[in-house]
C-alpha positions in Angstrom: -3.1 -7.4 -1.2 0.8 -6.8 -1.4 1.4 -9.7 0.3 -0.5 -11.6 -2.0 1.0 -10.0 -5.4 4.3 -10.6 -4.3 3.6 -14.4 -4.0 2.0 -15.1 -6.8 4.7 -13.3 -8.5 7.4 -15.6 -6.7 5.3 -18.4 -7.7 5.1 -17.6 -11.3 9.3 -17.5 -11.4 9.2 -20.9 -9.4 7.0 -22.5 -11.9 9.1 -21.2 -14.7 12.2 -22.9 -12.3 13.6 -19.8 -11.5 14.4 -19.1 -7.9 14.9 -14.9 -7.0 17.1 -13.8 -4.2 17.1 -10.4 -3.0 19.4 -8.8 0.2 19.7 -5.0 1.5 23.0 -4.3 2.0 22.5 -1.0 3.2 20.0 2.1 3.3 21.3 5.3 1.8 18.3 7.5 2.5 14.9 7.4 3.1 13.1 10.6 2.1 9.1 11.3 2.4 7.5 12.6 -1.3 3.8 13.5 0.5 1.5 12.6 3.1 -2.2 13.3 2.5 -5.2 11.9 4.6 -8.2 9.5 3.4 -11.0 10.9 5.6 -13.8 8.8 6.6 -12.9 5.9 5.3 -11.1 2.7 7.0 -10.0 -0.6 5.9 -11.0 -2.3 8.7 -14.5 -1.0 8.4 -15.0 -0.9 4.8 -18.0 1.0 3.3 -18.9 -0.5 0.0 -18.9 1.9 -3.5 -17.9 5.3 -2.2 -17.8 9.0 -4.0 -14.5 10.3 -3.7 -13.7 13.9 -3.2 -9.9 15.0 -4.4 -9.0 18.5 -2.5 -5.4 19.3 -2.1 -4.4 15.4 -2.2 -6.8 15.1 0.5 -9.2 12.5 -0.2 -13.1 13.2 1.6 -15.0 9.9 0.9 -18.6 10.1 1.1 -21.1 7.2 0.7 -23.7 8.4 -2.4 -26.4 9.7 -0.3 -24.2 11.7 1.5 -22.5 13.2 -2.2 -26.2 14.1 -2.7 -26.6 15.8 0.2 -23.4 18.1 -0.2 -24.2 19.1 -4.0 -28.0 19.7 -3.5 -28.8 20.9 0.0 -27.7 24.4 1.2 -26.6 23.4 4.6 -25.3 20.0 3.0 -21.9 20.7 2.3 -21.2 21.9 6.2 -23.1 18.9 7.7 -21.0 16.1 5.4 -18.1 17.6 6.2 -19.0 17.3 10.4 -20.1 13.9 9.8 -16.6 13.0 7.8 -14.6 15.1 10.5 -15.9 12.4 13.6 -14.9 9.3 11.2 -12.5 7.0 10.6 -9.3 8.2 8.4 -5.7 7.4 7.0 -2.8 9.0 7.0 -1.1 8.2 4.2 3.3 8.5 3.4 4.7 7.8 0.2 8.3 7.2 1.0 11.3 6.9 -1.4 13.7 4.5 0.1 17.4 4.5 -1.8 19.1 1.1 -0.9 22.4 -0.8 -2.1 21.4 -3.9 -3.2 21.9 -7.5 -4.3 19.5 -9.1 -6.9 19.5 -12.4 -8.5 17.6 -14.4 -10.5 18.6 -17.6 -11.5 17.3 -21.1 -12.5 15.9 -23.3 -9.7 18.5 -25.7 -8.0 17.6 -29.0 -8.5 17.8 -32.1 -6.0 21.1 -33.5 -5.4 20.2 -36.8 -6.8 18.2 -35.5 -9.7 19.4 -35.8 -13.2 21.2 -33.0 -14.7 22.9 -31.1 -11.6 26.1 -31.6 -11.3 27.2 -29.1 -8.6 26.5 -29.3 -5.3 23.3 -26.7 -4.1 26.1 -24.9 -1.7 28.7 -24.0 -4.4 26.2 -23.0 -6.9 24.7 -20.6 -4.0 28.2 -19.1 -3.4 29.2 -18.6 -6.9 25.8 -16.3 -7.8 26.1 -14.6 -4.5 29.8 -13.2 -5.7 28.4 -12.6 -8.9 26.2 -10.2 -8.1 27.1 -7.4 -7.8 25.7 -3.9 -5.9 23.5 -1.7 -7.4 22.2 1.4 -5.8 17.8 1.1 -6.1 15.3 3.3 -5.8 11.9 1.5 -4.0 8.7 3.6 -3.7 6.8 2.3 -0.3 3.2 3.5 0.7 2.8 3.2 4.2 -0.5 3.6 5.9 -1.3 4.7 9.7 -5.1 3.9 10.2 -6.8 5.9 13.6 -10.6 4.9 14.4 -12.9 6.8 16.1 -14.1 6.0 19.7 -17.9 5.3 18.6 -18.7 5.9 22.6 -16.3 9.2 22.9 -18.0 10.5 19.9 -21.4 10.0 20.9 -20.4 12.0 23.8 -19.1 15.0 21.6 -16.1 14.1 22.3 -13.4 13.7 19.4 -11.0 10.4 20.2 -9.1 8.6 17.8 -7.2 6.1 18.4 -4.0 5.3 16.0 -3.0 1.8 14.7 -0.1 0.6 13.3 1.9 1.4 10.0 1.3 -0.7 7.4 3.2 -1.3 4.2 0.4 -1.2 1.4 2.7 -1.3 -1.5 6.0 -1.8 -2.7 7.5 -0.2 -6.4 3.5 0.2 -7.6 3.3 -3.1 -7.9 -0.5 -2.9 -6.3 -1.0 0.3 -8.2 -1.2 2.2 -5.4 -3.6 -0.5 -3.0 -5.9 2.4 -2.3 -7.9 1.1 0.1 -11.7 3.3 -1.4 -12.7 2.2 -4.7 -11.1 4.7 -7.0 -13.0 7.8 -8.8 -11.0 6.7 -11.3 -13.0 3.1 -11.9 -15.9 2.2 -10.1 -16.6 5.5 -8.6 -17.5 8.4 -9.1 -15.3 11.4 -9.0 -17.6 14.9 -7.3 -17.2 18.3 -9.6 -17.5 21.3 -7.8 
């Protein structure tokens, strides 16, 4: 989905004949806000409208006939939470990256032998690269490290999950957070206890 934002959104500025450049020149500090896990839930094996638990920034996602089960049977709660504890989860970091930066947005270069241009593409580019100057930026990333359960291990009682890859979900909010469960906020439904 991020990937996806961000090229529509450098599509737009192309259409409007704008072209954005954008260079790190260096990374002050990278600093983690929070980590909190999505428990039994993956993106790779997604689950359809979910009920979404909130405890402690931990987030227990349960399909709706296992919600029912945990607010209306006695032994409910302790057999949802077994079933969630053997399934697939993320871990989820919210780092805040500070980086010196160059930004620029400018209008599209033209052709050389279109009307109107009458510097050369390789000046114009050196000119607005010594224009633009550093700034100092904050960027909000949400990284993601999926782990799914060995279906076979588990089967055997045995607990064995295996870790993927980081991912970058979101950049700056710009996916409003890419949460990978329908939200309790909008299509779900948010459990009271």
């Amino acid at each position: 989905q991020l990937s996806t934002r961000l090229e529509e959104m450098v599509d737009g500025l192309q259409q409007e004949g704008r072209d954005w450049t954008w260079e790190i020149d260096e990374v002050v500090s990278a600093t983690c806000d929070h980590l909190h896990m999505i428990i039994a839930h993956s993106r790779s094996r997604p689950r359809g409208k979910a009920d979404v638990l909130a405890i402690f920034r931990q987030h227990l996602v349960m399909q709706p006939e296992q919600s029912k089960r945990f607010l209306n049977d006695p032994n409910g709660k302790r057999e949802v939470l077994m079933e969630m504890l053997v399934d697939d989860f993320i871990i989820v970091a919210v780092v805040r990256v500070l980086a010196k930066q160059r930004s620029t947005l400018a209008a599209a270069q033209r052709d050389p032998g279109s009307e109107g241009n009458s510097e050369k593409p390789e000046e114009k580019d050196e000119q607005e690269a010594s224009e633009a100057g550093v700034e100092e930026v904050e960027h909000i990333l949400r990284l993601e490290l999926p782990f799914t359960q060995d279906r076979v291990a588990i089967a055997q009682d045995e607990f064995n999950a295996r870790a993927g890859e980081w991912q970058l979900v979101d950049w700056n909010n710009i996916c409003d957070g890419n949460h990978p469960v329908i939200l309790p906020t909008t299509r779900g439904r948010r459990i009271r206890l």
